[in-house]
Backbone bond lengths (Angstrom), bond angles and torsions (degrees), N, CA, C in turn:
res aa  C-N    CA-C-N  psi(-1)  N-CA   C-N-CA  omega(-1)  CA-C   N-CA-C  phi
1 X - - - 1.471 - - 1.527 111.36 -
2 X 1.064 116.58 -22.78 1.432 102.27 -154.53 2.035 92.56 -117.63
3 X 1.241 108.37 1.40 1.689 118.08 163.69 1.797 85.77 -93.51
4 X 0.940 153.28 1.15 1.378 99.51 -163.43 2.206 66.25 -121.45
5 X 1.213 119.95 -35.18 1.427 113.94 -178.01 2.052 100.89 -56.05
6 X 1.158 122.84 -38.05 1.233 118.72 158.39 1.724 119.59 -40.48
7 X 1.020 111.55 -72.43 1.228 136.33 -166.41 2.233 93.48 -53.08
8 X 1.220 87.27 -63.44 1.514 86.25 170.67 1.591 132.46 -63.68
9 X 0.953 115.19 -12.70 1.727 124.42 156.01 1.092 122.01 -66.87
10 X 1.771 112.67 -48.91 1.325 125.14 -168.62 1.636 89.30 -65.70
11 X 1.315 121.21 -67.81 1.704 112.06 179.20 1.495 128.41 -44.57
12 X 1.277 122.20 -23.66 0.963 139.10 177.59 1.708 116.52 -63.70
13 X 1.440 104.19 -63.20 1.464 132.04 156.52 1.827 109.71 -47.71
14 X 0.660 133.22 -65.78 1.463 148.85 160.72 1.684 99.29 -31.05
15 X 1.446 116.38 -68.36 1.344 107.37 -171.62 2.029 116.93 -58.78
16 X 1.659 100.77 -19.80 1.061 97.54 -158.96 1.617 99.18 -94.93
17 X 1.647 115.78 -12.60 1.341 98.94 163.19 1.702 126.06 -69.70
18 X 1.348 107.58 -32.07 1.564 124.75 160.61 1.555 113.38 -34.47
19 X 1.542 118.42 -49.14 1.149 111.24 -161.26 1.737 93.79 -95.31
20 X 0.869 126.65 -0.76 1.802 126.00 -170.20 1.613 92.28 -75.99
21 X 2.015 94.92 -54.82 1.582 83.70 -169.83 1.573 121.24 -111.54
22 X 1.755 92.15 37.48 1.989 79.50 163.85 1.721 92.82 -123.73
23 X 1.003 117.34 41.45 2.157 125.18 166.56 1.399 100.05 -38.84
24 X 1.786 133.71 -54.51 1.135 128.39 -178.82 1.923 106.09 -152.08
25 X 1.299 99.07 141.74 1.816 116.68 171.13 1.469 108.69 -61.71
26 X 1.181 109.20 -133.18 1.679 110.54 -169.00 1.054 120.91 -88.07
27 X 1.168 155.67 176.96 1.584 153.69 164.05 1.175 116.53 -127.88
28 X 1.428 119.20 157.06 1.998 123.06 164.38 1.396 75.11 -116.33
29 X 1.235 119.09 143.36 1.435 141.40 162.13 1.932 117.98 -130.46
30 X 1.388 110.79 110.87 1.165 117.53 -164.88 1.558 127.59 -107.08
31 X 1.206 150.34 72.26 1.454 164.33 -178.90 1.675 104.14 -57.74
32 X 1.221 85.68 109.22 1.896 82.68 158.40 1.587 125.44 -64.50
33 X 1.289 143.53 -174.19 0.826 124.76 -162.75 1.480 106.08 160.56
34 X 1.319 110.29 89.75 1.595 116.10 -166.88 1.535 86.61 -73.06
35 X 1.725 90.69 152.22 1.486 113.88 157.78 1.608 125.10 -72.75
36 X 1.430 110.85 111.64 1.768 123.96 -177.90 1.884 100.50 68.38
37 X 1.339 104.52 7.68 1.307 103.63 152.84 1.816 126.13 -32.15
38 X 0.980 113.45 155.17 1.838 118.99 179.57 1.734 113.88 -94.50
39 X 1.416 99.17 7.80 1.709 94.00 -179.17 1.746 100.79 -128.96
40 X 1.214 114.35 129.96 1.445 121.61 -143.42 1.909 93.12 -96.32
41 X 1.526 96.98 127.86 1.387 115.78 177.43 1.360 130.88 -17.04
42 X 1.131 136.00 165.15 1.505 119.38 146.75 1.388 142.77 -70.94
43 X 1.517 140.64 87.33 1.535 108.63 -155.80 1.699 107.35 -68.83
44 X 1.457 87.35 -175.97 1.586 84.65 -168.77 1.586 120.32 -84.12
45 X 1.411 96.78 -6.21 1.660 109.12 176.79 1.634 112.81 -85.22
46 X 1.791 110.42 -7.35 1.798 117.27 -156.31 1.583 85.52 -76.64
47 X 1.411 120.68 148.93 1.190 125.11 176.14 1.631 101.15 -117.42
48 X 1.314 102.36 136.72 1.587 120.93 -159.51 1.296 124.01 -134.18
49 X 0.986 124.70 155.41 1.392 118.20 164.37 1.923 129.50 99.49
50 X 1.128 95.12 169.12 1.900 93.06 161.73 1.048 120.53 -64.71
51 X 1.586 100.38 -47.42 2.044 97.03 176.73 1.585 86.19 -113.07
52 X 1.464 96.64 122.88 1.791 107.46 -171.91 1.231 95.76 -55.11
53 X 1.094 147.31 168.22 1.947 163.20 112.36 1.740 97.03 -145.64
54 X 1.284 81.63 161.01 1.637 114.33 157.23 1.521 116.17 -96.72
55 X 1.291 112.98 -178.29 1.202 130.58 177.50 1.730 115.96 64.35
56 X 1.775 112.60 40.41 1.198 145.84 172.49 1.324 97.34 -47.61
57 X 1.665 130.03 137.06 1.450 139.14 171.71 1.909 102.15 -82.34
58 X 1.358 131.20 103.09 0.980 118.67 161.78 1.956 114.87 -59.20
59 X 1.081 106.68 127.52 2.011 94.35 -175.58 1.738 89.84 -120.96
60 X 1.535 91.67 105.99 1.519 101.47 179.89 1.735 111.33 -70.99
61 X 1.481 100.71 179.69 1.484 110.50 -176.81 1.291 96.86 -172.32
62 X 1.753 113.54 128.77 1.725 110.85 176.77 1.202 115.91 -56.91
63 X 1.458 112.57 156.11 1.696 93.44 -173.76 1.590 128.36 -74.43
64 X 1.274 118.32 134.19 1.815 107.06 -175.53 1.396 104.31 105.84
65 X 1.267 120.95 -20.34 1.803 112.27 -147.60 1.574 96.99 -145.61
66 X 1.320 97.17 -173.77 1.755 126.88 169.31 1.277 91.70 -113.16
67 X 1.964 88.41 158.84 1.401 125.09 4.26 1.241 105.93 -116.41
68 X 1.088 111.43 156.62 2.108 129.79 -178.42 1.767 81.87 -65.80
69 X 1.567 91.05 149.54 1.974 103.76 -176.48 1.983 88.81 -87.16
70 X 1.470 95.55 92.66 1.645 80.29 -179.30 1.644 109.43 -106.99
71 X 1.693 102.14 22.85 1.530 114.47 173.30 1.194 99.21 -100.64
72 X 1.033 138.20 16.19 2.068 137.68 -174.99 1.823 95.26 -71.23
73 X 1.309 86.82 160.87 1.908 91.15 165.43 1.528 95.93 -113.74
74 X 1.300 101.74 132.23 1.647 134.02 179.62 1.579 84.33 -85.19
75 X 1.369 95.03 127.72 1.588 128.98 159.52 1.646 118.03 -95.59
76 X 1.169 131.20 122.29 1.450 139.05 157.67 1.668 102.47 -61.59
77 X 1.901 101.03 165.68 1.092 104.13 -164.27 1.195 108.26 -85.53
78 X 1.426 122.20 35.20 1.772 115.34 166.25 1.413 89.66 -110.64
79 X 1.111 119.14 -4.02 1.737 105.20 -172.37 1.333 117.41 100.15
80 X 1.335 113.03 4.85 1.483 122.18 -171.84 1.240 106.37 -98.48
81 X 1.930 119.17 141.54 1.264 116.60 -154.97 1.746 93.72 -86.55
82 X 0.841 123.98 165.30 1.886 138.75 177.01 1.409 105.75 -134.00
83 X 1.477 94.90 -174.94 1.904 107.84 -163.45 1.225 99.66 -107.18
84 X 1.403 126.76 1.81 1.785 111.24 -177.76 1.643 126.90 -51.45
85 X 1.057 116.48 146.53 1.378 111.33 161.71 1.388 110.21 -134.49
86 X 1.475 93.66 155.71 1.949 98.88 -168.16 1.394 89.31 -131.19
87 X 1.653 115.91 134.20 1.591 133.19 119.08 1.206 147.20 -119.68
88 X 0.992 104.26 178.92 1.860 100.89 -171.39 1.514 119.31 -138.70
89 X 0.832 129.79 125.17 1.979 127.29 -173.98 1.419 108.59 -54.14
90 X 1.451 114.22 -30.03 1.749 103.63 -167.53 1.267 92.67 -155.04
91 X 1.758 130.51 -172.03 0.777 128.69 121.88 2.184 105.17 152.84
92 X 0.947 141.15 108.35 1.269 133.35 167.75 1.456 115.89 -75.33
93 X 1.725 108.47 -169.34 1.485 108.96 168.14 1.252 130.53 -109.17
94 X 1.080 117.90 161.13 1.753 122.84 163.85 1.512 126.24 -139.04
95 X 1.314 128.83 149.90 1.051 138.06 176.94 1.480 156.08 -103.90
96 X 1.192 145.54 75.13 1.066 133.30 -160.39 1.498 116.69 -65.44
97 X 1.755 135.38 143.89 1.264 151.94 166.62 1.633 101.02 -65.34
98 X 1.244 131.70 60.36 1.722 126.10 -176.02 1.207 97.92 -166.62
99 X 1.883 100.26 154.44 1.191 113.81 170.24 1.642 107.89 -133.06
100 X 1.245 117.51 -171.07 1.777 106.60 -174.34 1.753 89.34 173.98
101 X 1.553 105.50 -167.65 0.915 112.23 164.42 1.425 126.47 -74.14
102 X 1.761 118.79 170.56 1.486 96.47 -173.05 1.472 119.33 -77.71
103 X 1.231 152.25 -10.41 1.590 147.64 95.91 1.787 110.38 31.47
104 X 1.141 96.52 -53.85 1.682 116.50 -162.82 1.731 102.30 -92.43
105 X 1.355 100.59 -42.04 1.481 102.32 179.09 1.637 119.18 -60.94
106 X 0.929 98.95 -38.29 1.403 97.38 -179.97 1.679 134.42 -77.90
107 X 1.491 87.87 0.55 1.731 98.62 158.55 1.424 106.15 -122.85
108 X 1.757 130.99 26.93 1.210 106.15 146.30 1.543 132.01 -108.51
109 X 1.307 123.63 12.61 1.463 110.76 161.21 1.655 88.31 -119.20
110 X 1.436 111.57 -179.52 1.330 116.49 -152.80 1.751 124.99 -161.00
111 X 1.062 134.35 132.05 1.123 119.73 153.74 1.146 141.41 -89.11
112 X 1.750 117.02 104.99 1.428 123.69 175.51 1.351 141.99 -77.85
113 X 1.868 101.75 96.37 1.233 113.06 -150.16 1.001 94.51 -104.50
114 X 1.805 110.54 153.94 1.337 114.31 175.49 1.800 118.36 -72.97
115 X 1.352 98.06 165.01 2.152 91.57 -171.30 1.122 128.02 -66.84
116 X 1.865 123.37 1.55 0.841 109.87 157.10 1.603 88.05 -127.08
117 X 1.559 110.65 143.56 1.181 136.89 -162.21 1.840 121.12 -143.08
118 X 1.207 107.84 131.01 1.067 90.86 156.13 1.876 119.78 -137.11
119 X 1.234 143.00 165.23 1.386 163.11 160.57 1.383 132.22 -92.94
120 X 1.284 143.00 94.17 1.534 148.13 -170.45 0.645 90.21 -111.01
121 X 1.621 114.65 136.62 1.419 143.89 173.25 1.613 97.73 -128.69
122 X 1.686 114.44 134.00 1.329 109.48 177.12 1.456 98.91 -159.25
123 X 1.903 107.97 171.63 1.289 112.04 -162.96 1.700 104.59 49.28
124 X 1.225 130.27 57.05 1.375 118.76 162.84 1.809 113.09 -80.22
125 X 1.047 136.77 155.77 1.616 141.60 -139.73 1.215 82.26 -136.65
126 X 1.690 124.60 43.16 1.838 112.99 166.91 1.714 69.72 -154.28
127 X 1.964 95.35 144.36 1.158 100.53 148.50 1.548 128.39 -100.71
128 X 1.312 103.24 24.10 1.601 115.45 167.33 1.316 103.78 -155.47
129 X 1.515 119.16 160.02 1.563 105.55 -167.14 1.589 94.17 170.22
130 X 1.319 103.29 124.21 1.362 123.34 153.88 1.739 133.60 -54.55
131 X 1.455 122.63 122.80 1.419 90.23 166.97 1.513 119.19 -133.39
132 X 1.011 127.75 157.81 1.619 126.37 -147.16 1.970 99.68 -139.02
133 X 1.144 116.60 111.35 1.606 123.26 -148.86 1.662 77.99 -127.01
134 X 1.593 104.19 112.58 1.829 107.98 165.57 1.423 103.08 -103.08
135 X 1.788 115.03 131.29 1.139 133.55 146.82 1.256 124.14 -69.59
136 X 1.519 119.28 123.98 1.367 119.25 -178.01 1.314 114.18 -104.43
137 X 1.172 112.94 81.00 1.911 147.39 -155.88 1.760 100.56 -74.12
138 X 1.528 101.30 117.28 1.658 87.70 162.41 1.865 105.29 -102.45
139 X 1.394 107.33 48.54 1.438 124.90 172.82 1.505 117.83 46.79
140 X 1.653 112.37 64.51 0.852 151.72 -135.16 1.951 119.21 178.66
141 X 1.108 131.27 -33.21 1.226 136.64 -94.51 2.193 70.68 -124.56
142 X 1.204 130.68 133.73 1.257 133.80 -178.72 1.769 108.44 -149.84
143 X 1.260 109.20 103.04 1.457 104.87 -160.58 1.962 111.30 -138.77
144 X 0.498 154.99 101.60 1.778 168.57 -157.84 1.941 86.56 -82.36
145 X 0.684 106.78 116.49 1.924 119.69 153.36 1.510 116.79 -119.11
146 X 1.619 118.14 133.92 1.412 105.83 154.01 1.289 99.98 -140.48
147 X 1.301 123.53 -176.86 1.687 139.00 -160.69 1.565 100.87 -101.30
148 X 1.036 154.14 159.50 1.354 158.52 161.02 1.688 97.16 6.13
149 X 1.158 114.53 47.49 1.953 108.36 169.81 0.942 122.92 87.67
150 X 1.646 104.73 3.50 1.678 97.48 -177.25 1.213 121.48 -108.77
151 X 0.975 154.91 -175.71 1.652 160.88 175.14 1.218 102.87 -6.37
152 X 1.562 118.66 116.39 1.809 151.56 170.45 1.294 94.53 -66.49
153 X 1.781 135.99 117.61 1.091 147.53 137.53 1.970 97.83 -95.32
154 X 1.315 96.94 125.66 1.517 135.17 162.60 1.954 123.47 -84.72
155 X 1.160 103.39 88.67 1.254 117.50 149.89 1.364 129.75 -90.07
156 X 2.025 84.74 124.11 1.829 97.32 -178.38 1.301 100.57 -136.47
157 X 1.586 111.01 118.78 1.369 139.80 -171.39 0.976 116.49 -79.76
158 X 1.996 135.20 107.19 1.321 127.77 -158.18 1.244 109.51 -105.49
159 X 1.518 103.42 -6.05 1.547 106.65 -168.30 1.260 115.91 -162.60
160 X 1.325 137.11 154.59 1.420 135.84 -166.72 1.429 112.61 -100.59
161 X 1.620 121.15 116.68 0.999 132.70 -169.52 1.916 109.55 -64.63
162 X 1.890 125.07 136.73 0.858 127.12 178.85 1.524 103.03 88.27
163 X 1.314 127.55 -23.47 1.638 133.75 -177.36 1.439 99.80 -106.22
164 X 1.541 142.49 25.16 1.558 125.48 -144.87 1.333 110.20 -127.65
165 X 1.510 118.34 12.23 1.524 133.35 163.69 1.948 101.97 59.26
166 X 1.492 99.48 41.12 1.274 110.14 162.89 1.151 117.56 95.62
167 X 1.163 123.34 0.34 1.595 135.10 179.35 1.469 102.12 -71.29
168 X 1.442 113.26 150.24 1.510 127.67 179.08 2.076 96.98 -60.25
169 X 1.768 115.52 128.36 1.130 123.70 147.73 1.493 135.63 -29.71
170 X 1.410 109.81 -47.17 1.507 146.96 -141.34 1.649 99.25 -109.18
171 X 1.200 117.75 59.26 1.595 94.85 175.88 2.055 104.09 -134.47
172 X 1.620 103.86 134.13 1.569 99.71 -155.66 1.643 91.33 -83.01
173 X 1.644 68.34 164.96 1.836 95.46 -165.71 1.487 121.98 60.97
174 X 1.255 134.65 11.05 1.422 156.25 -171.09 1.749 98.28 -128.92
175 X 0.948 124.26 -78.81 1.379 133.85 -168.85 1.737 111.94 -121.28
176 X 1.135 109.57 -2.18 1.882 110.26 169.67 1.430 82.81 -150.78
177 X 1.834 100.69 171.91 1.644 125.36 142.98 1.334 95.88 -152.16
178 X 1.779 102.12 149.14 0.937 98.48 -175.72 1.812 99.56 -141.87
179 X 1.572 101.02 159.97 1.097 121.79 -143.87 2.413 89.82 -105.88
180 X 1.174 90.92 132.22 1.677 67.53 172.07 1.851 109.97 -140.02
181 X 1.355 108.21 159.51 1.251 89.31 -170.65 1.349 134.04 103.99
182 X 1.452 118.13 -20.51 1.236 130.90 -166.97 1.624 118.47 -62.32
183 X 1.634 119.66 160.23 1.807 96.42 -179.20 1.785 82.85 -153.33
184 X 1.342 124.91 134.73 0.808 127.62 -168.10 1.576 157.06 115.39
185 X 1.094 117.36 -135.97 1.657 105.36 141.55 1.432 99.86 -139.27
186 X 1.513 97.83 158.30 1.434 103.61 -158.90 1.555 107.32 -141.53
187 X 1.717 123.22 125.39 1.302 135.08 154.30 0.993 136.42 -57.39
188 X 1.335 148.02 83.40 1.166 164.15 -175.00 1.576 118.51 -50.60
189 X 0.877 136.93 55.59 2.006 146.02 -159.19 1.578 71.86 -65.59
190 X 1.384 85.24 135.66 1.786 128.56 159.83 1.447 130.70 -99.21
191 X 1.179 154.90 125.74 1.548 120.06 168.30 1.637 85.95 -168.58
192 X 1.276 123.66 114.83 1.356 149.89 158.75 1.516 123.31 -68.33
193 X 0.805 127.41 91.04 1.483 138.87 -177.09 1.396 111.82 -65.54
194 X 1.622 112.96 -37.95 1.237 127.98 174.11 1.434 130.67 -91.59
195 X 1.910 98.41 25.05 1.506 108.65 -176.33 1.643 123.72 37.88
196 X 1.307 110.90 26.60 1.656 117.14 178.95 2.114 92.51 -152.52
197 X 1.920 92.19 132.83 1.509 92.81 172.46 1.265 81.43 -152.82
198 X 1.291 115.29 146.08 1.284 133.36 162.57 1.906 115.23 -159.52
199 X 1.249 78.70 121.55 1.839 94.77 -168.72 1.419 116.80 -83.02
200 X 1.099 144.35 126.92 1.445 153.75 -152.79 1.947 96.67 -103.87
201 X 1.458 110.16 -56.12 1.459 106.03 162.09 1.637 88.64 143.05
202 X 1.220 105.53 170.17 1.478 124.80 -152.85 1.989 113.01 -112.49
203 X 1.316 104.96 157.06 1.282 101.12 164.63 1.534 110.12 -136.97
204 X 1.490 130.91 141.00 1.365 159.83 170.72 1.395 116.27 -71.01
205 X 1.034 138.22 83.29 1.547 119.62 -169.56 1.653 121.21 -124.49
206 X 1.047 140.87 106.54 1.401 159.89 -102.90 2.114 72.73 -116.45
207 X 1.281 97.94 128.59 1.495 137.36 -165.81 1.689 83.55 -89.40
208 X 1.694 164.14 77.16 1.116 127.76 173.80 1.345 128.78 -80.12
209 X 1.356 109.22 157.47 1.998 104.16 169.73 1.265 120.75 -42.58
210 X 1.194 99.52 168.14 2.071 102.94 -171.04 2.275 81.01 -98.84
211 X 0.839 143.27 9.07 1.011 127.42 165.77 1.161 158.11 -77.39
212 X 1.703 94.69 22.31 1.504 104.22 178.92 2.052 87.20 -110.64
213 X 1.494 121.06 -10.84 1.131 121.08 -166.30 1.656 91.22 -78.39
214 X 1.347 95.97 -48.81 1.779 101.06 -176.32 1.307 103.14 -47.73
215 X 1.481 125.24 -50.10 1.856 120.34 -162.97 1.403 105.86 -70.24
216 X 1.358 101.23 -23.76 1.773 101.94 -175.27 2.064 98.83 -86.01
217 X 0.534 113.02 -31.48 1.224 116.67 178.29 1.796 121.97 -75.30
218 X 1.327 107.89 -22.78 1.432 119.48 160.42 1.661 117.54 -80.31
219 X 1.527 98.41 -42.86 1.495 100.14 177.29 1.102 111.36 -56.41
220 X 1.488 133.14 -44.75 1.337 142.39 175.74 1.251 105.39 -25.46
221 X 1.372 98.51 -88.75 1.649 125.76 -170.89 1.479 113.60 -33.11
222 X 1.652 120.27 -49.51 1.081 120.68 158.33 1.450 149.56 -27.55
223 X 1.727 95.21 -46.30 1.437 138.64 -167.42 1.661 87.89 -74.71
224 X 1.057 104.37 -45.51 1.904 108.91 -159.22 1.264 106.03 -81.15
225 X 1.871 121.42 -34.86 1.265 108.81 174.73 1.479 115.72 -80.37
226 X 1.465 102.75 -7.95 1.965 81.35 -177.50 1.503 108.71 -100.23
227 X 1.346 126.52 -12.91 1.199 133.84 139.84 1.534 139.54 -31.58
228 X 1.841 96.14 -34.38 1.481 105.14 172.67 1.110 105.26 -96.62
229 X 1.584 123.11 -28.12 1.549 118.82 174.87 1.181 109.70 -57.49
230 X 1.299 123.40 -51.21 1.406 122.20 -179.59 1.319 148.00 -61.19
């Protein structure tokens, strides 16, 4: 009894490292990124974001003006090119004079969109998928988003990211919201209450099956009966 209550912990424990690190599959992760802008790019090694990776899409824009390169091919975080396509209803650039970590980078150049706004995302290369939309808040920043019409998440910006006397960048509904669940292509509704929006840039994050938990979880079981047979 007390080998096979062993044996069943250890699987137990085992399953739960499985589930720590499959939270999310691949990502496109996208940074605006004015052209000859004053806030220095992403490299492709900077690790970023809510769900950390590298290999961040800088999506340039001349400086001051249109149009954002929203014909680029979006790379996933192995570096592998994908089918996404991005547009946007409006919007020029702006720049902040700062640098920080890459956390920080990604709310200093920006897209300056008008207050009511919208974002299409299509051909996404997940049939489930998270999405995670950073406001680049000069702490101020009051903005309503929903997905194709459905449920209004409210972001209200208390503080200006990279200026925040050490406080975490990264905090939702303050400086992101994020959308989960999504399947498809998806409309992004905009609408600024606080007549100021400016978008820092987005991340894509691939929802995966529970089926590598299931295979690990059969192997287990296996493991334990021929162990007890034996």
């Amino acid at each position: 009894m007390k080998m096979k209550m062993k044996y069943t912990a250890a699987l137990m424990s085992a399953l739960g490292v499985l589930a720590g690190t499959q939270a999310w599959g691949a990502a496109i992760s996208v940074n605006y990124d004015v052209t000859g802008g004053n806030t220095a790019s992403l490299a492709t090694t900077d690790v970023a974001g809510v769900v950390p990776v590298d290999n961040w899409n800088n999506l340039g824009a001349p400086a001051g003006g249109q149009p954002f390169n929203y014909g680029m091919t979006y790379v996933d975080n192995s570096g592998a090119n994908t089918t996404l396509t991005v547009a946007a209803s409006s919007g020029n650039s702006d720049t902040w004079n700062t640098a920080g970590t890459p956390d920080e980078i990604i709310f200093g150049d920006k897209a300056n969109m008008s207050i009511t706004s919208s974002l299409t995302i299509a051909s996404v290369p997940y049939a489930l998928y998270d999405l995670y939309i950073y406001v680049s808040g000069w702490g101020s920043e009051v903005v309503d988003f929903d997905v194709n019409g459905g449920t209004v998440q409210t972001l209200t910006n208390t503080f200006t990211p990279q200026f925040n006397g050490g406080d975490p960048d990264l905090v939702q509904n303050n400086t992101y919201v994020r959308f989960e669940n999504l399947t498809g292509d998806s409309v992004v509704n905009m609408n600024a209450t606080s007549d100021v929006l400016h978008l820092g840039g987005f991340q894509i994050v691939q929802v995966p099956e529970p089926s590598s938990a299931l295979l690990l979880g059969v192997a287990g079981m296996g493991l334990l009966v021929r162990r007890r047979r034996a």
